[in-house]
FIKOLSE-263173 format. One record per residue (C-alpha): residue number from 1; residue in three letters; x, y, z. Coordinates in pm, whole numbers, plus 50000, padded with zeros to 5 digits. Layout:
<site><num>NUM</num><residuo>Ala</residuo><x>X</x><y>Y</y><z>Z</z></site>
...
***
This chain:
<site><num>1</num><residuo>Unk</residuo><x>56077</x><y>65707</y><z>79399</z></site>
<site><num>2</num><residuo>Unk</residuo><x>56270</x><y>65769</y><z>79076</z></site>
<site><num>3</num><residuo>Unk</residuo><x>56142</x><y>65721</y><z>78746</z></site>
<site><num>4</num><residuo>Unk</residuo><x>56296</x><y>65705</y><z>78422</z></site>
<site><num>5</num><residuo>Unk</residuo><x>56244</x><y>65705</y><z>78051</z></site>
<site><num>6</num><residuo>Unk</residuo><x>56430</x><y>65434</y><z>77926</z></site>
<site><num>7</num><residuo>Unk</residuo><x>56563</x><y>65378</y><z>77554</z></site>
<site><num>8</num><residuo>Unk</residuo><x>56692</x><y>65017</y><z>77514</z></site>
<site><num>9</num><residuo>Unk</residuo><x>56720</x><y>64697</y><z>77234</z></site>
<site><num>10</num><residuo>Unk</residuo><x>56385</x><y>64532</y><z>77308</z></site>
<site><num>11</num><residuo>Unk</residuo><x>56500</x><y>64149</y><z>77239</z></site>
<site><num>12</num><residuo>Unk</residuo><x>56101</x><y>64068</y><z>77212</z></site>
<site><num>13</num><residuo>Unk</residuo><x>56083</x><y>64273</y><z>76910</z></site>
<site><num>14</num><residuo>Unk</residuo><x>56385</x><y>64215</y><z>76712</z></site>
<site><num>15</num><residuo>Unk</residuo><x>56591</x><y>64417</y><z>76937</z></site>
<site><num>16</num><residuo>Unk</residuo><x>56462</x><y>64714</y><z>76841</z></site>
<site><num>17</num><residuo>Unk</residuo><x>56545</x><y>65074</y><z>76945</z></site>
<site><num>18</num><residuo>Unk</residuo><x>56198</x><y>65082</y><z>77203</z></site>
<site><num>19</num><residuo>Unk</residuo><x>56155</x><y>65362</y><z>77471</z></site>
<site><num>20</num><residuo>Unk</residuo><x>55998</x><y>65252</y><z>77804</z></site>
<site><num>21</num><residuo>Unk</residuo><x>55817</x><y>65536</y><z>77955</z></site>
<site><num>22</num><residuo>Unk</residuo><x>55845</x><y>65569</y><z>78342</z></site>
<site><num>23</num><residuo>Unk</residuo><x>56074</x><y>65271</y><z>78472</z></site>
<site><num>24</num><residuo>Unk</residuo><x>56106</x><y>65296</y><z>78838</z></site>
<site><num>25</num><residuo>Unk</residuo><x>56496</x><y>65284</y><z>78936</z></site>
<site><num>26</num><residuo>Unk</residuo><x>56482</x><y>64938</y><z>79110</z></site>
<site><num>27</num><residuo>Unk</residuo><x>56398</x><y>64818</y><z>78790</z></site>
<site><num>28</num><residuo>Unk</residuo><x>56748</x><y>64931</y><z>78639</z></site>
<site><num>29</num><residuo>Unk</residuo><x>57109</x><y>64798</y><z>78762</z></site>
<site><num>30</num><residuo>Unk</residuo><x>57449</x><y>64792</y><z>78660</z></site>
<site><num>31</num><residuo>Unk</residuo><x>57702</x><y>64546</y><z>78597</z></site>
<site><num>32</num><residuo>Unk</residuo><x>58111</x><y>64545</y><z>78749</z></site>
<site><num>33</num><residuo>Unk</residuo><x>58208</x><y>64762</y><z>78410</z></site>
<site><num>34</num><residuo>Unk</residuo><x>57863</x><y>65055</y><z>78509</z></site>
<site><num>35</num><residuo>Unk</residuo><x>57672</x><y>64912</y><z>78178</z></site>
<site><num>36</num><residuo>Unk</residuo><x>57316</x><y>65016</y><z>78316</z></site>
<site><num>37</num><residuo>Unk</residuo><x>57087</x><y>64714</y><z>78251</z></site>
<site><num>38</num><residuo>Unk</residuo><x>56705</x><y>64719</y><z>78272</z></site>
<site><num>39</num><residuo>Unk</residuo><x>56497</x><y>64417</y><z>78419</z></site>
<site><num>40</num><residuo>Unk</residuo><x>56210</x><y>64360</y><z>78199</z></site>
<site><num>41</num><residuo>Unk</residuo><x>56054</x><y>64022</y><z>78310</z></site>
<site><num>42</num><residuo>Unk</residuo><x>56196</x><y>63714</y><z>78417</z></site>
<site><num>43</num><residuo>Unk</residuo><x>56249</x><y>63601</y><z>78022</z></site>
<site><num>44</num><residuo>Unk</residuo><x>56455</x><y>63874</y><z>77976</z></site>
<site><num>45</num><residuo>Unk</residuo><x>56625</x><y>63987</y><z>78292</z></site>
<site><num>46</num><residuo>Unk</residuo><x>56900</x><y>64218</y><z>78139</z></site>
<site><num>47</num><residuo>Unk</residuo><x>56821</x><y>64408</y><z>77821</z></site>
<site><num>48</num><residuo>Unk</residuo><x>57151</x><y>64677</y><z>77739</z></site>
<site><num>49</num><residuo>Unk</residuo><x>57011</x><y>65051</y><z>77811</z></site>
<site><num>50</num><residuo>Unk</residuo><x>57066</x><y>65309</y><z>77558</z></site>
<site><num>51</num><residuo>Unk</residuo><x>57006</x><y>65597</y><z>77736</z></site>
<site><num>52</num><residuo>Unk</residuo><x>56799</x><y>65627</y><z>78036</z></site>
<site><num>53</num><residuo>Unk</residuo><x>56637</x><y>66004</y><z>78130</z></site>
<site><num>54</num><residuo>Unk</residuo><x>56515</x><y>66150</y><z>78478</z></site>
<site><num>55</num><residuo>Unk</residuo><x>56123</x><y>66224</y><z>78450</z></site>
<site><num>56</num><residuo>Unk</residuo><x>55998</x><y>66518</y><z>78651</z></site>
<site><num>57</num><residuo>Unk</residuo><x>55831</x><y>66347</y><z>78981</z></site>
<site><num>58</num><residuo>Unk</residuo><x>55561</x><y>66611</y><z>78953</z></site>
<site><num>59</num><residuo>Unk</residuo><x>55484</x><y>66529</y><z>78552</z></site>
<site><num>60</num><residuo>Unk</residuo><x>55114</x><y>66403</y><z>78586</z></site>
<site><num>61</num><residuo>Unk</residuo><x>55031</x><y>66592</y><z>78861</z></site>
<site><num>62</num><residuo>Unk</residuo><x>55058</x><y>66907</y><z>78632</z></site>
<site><num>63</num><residuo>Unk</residuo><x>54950</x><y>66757</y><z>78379</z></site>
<site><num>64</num><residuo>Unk</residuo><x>54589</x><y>66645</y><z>78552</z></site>
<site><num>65</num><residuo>Unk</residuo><x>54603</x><y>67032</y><z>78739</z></site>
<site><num>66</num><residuo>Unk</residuo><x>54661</x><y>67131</y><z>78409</z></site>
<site><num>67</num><residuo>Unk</residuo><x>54397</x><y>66935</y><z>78141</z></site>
<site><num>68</num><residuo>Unk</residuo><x>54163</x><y>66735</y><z>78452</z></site>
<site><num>69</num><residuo>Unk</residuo><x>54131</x><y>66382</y><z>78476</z></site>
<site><num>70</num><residuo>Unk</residuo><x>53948</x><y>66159</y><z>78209</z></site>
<site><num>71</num><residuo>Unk</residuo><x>53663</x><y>66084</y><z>78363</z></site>
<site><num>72</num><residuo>Unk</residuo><x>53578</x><y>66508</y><z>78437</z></site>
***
């Protein structure tokens, strides 16, 4: 599955500039115009995306090769 990290106005704090780290694409949509949208919770089901980046599928997986887990 496709993950993303997500920049978007958080309405819950002020709508602030917040990145989301990790957002799984079924969690993202677009409107009729292609505004990409992000579903936070049923409170706020459409919060505007700012700019939403591919993460690297294997990006833990190195990282825990890499540095071990935390209980090692």
């Amino acid at each position: 599955m496709k993950e993303f990290d997500v920049v978007a106005c958080d309405p819950r704090f002020r709508n602030k500039e917040t990145t989301f780290r990790s957002i799984p694409a079924s969690r993202l949509f677009q409107d009729e115009s292609g505004q990409t949208y992000l579903y936070i919770n049923p409170a706020y089901p459409s919060v505007e995306v700012i700019t939403a980046t591919l993460v690297d599928a294997d990006k833990y997986r190195s990282y825990f090769t890499k540095y071990g887990t935390a209980g090692e």
